[in-house]
Backbone as a printed PyTorch tensor [residue, N CA C, xyz], in Angstrom:
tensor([[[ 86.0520, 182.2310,  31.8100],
         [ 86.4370, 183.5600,  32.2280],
         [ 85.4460, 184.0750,  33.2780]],

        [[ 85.8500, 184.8020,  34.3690],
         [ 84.8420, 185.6870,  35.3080],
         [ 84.1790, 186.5110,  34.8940]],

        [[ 82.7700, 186.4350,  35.8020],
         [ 82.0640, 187.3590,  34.8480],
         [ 81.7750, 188.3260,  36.5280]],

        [[ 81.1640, 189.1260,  36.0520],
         [ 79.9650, 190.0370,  37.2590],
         [ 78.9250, 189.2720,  37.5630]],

        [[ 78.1690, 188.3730,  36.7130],
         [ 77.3580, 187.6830,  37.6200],
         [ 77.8410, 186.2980,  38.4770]],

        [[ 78.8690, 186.0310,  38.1150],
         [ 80.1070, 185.2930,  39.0440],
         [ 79.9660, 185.5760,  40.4930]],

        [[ 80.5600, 186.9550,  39.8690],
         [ 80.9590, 187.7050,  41.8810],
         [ 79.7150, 187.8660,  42.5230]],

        [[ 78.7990, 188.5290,  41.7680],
         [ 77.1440, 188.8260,  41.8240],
         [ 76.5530, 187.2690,  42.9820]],

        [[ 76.9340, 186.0290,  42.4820],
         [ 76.2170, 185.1680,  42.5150],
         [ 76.3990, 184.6650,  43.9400]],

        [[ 77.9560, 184.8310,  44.6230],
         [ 78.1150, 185.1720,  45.9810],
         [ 78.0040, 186.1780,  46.6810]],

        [[ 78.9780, 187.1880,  46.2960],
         [ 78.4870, 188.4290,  47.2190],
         [ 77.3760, 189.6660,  46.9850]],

        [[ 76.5010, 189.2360,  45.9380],
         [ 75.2390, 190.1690,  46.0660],
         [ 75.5540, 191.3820,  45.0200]],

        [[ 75.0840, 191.5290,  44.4620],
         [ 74.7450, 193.1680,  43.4230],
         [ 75.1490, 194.6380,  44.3290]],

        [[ 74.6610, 194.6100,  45.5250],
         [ 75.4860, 195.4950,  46.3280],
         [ 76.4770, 195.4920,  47.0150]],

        [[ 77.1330, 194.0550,  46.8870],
         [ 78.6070, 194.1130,  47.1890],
         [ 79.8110, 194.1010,  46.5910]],

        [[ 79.6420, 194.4730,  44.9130],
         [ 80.6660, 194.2800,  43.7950],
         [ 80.2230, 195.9250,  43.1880]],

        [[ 81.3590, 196.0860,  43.0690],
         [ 81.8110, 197.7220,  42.2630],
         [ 82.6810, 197.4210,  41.4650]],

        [[ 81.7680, 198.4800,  40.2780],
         [ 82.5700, 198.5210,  38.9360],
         [ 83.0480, 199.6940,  38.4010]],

        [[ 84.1700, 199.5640,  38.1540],
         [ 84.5840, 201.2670,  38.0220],
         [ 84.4800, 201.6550,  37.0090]],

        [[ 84.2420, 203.1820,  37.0160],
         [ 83.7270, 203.9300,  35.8100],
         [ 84.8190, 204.0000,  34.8320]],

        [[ 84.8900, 203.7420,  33.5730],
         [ 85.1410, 203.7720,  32.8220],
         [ 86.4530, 205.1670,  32.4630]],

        [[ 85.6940, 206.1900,  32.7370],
         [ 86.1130, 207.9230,  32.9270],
         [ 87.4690, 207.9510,  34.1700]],

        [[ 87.0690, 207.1540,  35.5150],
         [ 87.8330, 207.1210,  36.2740],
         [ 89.1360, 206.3430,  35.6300]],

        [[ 89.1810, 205.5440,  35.1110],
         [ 90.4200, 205.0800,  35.2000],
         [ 91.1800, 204.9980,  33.5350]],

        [[ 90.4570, 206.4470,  32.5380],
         [ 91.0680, 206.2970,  31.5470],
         [ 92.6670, 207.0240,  31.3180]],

        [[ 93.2020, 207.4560,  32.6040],
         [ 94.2610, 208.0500,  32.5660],
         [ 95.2680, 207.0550,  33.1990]],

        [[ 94.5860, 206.0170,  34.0520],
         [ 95.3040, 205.0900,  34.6220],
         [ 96.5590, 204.1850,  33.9220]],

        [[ 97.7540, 204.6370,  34.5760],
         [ 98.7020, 203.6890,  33.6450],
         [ 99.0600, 202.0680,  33.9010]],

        [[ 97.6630, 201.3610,  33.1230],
         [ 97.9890, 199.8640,  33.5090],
         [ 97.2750, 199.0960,  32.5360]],

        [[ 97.6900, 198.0790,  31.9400],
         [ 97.2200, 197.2700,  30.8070],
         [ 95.7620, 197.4200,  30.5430]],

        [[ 95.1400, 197.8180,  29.4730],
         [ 94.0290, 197.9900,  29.2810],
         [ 93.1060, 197.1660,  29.4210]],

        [[ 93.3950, 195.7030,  29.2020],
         [ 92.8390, 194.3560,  29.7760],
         [ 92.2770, 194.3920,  30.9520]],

        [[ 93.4050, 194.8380,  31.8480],
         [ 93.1280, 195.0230,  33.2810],
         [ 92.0410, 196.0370,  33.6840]],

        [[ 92.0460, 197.4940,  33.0840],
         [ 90.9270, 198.6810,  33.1680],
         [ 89.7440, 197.5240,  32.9030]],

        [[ 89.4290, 196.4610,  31.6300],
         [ 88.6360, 196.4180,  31.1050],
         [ 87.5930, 195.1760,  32.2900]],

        [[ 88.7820, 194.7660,  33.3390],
         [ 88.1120, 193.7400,  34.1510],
         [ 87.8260, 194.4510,  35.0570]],

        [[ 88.3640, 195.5200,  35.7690],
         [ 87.5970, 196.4030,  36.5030],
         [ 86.2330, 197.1080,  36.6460]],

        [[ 85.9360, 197.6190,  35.2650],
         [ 85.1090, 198.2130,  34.5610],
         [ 83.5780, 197.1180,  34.5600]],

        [[ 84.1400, 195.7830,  33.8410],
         [ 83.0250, 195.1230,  33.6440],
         [ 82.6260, 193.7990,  34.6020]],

        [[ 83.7790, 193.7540,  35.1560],
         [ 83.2800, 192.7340,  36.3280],
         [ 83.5460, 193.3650,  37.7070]],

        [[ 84.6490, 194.2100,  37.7890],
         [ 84.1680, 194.8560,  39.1370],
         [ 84.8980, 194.4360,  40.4260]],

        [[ 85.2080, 195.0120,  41.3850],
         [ 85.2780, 194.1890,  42.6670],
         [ 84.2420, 194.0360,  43.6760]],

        [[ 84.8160, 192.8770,  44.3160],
         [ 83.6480, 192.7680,  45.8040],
         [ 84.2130, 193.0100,  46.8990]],

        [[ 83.0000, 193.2030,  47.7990],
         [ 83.7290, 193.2260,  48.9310],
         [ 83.7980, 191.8190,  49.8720]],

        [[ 84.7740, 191.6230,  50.6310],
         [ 85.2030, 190.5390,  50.7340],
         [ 85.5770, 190.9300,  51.9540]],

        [[ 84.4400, 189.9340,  53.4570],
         [ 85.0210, 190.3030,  55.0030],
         [ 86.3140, 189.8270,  54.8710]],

        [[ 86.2730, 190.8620,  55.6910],
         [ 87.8520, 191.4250,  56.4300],
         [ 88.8520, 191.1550,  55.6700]],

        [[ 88.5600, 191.3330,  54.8880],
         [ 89.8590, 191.7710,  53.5420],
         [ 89.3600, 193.3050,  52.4930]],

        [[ 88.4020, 193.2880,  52.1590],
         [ 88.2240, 194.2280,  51.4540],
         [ 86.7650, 194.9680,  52.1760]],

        [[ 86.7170, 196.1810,  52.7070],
         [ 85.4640, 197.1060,  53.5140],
         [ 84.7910, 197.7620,  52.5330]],

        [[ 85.4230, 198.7100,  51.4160],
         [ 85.4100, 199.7730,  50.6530],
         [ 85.8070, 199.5130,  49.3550]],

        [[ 85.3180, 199.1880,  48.3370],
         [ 86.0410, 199.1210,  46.8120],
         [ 86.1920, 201.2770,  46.6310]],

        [[ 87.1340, 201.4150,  46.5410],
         [ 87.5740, 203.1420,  46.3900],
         [ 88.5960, 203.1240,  45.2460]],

        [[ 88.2070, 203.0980,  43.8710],
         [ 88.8120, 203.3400,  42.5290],
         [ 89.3440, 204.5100,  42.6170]],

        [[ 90.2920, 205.0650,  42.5550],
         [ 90.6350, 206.1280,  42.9700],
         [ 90.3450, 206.6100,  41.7010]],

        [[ 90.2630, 208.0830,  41.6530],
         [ 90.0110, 209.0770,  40.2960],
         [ 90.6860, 210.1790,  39.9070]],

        [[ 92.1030, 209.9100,  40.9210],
         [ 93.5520, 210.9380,  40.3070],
         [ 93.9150, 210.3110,  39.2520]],

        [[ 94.6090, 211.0000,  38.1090],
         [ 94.9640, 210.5710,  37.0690],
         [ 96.2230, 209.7140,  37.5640]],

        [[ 97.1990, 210.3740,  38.6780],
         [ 98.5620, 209.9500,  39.3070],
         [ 98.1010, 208.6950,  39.9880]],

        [[ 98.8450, 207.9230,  40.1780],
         [ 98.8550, 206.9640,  41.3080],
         [ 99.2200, 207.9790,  42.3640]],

        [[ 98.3700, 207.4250,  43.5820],
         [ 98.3220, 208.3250,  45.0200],
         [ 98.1430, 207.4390,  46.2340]],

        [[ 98.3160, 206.4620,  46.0110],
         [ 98.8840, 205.4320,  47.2310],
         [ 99.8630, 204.8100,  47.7580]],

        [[100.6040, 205.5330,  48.7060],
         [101.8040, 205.4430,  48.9360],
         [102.6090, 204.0340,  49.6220]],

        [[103.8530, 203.5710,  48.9670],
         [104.5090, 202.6290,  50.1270],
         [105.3360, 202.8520,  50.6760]],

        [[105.4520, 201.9030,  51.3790],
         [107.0890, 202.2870,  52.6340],
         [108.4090, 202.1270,  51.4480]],

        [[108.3100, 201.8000,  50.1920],
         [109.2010, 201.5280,  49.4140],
         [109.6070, 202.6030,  48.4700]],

        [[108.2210, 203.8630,  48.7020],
         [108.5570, 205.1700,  47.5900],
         [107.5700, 204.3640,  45.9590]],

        [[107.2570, 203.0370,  46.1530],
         [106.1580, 202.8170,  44.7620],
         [104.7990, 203.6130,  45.0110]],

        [[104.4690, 204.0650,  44.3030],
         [102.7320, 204.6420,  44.6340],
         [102.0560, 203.9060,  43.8290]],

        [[100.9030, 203.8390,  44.1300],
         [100.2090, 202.5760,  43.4250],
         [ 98.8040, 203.5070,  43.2370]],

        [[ 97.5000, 202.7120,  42.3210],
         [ 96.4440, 203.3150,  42.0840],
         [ 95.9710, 202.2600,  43.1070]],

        [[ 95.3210, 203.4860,  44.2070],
         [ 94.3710, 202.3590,  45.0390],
         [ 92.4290, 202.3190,  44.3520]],

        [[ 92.4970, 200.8070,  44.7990],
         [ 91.6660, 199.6010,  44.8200],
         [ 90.3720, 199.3980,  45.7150]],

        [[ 91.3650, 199.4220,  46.9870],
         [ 90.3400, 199.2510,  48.1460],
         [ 90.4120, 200.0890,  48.9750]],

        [[ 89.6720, 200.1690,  50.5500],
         [ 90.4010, 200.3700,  51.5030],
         [ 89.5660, 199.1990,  52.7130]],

        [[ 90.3310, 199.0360,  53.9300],
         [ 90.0650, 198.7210,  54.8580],
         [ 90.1800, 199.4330,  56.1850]],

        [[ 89.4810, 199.6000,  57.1530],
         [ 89.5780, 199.7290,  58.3990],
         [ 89.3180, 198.7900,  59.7460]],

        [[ 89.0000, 197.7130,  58.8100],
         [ 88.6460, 196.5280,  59.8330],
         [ 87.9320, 196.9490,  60.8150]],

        [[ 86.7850, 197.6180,  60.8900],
         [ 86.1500, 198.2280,  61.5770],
         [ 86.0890, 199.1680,  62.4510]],

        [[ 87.0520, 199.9580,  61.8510],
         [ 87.8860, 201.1170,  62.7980],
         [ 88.7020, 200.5930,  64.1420]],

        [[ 88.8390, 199.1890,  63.8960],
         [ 89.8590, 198.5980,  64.9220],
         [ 90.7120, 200.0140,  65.7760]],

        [[ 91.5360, 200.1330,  64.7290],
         [ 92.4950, 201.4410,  65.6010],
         [ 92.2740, 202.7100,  64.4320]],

        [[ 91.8680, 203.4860,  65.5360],
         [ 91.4300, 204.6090,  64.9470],
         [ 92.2020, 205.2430,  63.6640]],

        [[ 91.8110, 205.7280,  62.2570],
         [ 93.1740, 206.1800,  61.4570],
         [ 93.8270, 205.3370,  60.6600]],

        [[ 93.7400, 204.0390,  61.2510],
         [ 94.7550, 202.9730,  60.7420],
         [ 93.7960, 202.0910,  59.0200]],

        [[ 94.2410, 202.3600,  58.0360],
         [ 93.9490, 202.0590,  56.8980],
         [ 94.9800, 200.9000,  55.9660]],

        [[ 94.3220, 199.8690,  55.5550],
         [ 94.9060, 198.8130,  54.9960],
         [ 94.5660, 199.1450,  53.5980]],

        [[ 95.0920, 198.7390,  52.4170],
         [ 94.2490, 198.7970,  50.8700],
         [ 94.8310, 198.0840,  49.8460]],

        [[ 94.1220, 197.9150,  49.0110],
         [ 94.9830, 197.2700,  47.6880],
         [ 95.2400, 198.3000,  46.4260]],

        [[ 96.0680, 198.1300,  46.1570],
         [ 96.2770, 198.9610,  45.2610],
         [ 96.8780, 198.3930,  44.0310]],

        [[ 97.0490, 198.7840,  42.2060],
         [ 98.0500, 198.3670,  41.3800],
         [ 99.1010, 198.9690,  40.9090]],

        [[100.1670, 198.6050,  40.5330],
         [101.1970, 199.6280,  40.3760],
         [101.2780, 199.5670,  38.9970]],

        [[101.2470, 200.8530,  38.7510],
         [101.3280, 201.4510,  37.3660],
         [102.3360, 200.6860,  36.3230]],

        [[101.9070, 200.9120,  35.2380],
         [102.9090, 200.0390,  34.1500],
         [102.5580, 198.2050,  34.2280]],

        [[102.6720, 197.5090,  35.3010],
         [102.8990, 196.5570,  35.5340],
         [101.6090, 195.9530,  35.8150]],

        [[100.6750, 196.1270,  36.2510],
         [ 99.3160, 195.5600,  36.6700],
         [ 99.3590, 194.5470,  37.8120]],

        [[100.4010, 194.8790,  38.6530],
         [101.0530, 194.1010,  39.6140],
         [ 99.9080, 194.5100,  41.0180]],

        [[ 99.4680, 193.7030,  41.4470],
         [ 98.5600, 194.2720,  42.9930],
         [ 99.0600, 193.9780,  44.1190]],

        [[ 99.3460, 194.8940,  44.9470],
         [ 99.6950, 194.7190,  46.4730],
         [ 98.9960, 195.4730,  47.7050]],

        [[ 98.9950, 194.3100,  48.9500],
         [ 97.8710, 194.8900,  49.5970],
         [ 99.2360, 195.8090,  50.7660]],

        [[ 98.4620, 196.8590,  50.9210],
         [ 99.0830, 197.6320,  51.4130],
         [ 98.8340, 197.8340,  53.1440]],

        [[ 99.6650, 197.6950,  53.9920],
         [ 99.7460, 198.1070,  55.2250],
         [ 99.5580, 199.1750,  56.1670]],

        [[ 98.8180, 199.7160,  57.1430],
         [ 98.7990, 201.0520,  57.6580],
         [100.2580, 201.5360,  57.3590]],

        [[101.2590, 201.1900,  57.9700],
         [102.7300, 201.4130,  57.9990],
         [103.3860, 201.8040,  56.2160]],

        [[102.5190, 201.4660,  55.3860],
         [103.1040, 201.2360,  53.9800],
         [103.6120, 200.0660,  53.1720]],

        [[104.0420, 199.2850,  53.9900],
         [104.7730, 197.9970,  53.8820],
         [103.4350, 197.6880,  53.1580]],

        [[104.0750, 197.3020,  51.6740],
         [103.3600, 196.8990,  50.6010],
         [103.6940, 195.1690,  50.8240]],

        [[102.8340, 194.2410,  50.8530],
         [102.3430, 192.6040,  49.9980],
         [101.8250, 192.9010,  49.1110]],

        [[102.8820, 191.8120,  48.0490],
         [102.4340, 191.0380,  46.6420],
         [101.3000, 190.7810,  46.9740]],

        [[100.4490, 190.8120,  46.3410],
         [ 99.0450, 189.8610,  46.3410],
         [ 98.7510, 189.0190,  45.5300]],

        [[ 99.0890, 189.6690,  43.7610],
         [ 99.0840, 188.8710,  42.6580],
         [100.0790, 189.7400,  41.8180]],

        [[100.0460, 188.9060,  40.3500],
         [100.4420, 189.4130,  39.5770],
         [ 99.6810, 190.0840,  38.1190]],

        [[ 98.4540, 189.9930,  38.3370],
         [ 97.2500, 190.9410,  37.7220],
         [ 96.1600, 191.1090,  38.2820]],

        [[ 95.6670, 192.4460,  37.7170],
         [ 94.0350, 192.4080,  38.1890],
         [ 93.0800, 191.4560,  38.1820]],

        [[ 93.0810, 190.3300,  36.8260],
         [ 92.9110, 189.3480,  36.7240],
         [ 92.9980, 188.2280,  37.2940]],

        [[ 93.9940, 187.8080,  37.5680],
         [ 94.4570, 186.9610,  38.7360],
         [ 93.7600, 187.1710,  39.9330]],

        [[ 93.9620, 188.3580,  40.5200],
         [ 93.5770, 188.9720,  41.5430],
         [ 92.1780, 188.9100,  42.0150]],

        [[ 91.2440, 188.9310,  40.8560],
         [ 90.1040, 188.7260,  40.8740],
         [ 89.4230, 187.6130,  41.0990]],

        [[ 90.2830, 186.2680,  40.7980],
         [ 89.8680, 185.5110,  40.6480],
         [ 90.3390, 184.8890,  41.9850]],

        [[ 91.2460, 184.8990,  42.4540],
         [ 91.4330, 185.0810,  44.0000],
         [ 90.5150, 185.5390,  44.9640]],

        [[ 89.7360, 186.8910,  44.8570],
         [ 88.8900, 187.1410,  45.8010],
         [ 87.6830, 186.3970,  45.5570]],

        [[ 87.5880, 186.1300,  44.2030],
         [ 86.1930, 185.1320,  44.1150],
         [ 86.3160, 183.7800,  44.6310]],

        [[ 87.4230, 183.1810,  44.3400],
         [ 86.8140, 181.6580,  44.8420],
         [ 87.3680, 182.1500,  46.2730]],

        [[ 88.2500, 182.9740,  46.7670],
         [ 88.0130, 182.9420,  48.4530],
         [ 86.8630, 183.3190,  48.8520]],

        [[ 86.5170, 183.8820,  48.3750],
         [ 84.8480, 185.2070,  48.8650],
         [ 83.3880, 184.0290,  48.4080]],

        [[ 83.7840, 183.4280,  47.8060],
         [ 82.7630, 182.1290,  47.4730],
         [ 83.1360, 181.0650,  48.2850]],

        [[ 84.0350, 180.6160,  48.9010],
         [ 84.0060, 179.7180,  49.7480],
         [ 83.5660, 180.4570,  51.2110]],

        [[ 84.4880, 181.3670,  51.8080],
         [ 83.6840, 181.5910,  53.1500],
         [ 82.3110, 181.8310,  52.9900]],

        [[ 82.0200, 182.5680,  52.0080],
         [ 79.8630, 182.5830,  51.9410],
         [ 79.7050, 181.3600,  51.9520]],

        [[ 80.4030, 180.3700,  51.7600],
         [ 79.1280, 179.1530,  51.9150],
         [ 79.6110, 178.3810,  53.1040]],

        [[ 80.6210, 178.9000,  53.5390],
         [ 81.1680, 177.6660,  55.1440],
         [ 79.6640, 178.4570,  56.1480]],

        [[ 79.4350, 177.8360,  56.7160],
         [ 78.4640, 178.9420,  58.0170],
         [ 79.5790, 179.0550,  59.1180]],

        [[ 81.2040, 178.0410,  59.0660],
         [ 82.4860, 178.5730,  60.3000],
         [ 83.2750, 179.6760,  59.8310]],

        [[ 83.4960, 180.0230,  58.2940],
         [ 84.8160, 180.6820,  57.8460],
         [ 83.2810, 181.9220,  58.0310]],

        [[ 81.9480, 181.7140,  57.6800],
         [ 81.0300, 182.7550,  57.3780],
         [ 80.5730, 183.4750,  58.9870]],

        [[ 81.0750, 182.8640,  59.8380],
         [ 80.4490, 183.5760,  60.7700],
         [ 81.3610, 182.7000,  61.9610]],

        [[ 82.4240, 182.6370,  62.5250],
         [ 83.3240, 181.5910,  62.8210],
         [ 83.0900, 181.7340,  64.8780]],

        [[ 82.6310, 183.3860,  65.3430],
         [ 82.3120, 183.1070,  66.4240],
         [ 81.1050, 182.5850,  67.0180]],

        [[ 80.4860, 182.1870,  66.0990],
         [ 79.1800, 181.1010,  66.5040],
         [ 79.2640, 180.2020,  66.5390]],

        [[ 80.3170, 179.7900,  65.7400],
         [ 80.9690, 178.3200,  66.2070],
         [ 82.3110, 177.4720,  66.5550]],

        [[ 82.4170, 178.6920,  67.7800],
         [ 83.7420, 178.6540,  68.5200],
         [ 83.4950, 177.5310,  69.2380]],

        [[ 82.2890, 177.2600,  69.7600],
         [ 82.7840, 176.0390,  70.6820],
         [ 82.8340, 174.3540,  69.9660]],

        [[ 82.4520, 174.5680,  68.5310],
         [ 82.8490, 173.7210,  67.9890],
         [ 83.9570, 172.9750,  67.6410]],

        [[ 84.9900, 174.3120,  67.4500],
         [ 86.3210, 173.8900,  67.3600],
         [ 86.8740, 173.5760,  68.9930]],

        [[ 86.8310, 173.6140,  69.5830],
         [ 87.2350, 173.4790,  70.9780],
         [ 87.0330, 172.2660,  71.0210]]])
């Protein structure tokens, strides 16, 4: 099973957030799922995840182009690429279903639990930390050429 010193062990003690406990006891989603949030946490993960932002409305308040609102997860700005423009993950209530969400709304499946989900950003987020091409890929542009 994943732990926090898992994620810890690639992306660093200051790059994994664990959500408070308080924040997400109104949250409507398998308690399993609160409980992997809580104790293992997310990371952040370049250019997929900028911001771990647990949201702390009791409602889900992340909207899709589909009318689902979801409890957001993350956010992204990819570095303020385009000004305004926000990417995120979010789960949808009842279901513990995660989808990464689009400036536009247009919700992607991502997984089918927090769990899952987690374990996804870890072995991706553990392999690019250790490539030095996926970890830093314009330093070794002329390699691939």
């Amino acid at each position: 099973m994943l732990t926090y010193e898992d994620m810890t062990a690639w992306a660093g003690a200051e790059h994994v957030t664990r959500a408070d406990p308080a924040d997400l006891a109104s949250w409507r989603i398998p308690e399993r799922q609160k409980d992997l949030l809580v104790n293992i946490g997310v990371p952040i993960v370049d250019q997929l995840i900028e911001y771990v932002t647990f949201q702390t409305d009791p409602d889900p308040a992340l909207q899709t182009a589909s009318g689902t609102v979801l409890y957001q997860l993350s956010r992204n700005h990819h570095g303020d690429l385009v000004p305004g423009l926000q990417w995120a993950f979010g789960v949808e209530p009842e279901t513990g279903k995660v989808y990464y969400v689009l400036p536009d709304g247009e919700a992607w499946f991502a997984n089918s639990s927090i769990d899952l989900w987690l374990q996804t950003l870890h072995h991706y987020g553990r392999r690019v930390s250790q490539s030095p091409i996926l970890n830093d890929p314009d330093e070794h542009e002329d390699e691939g050429v």
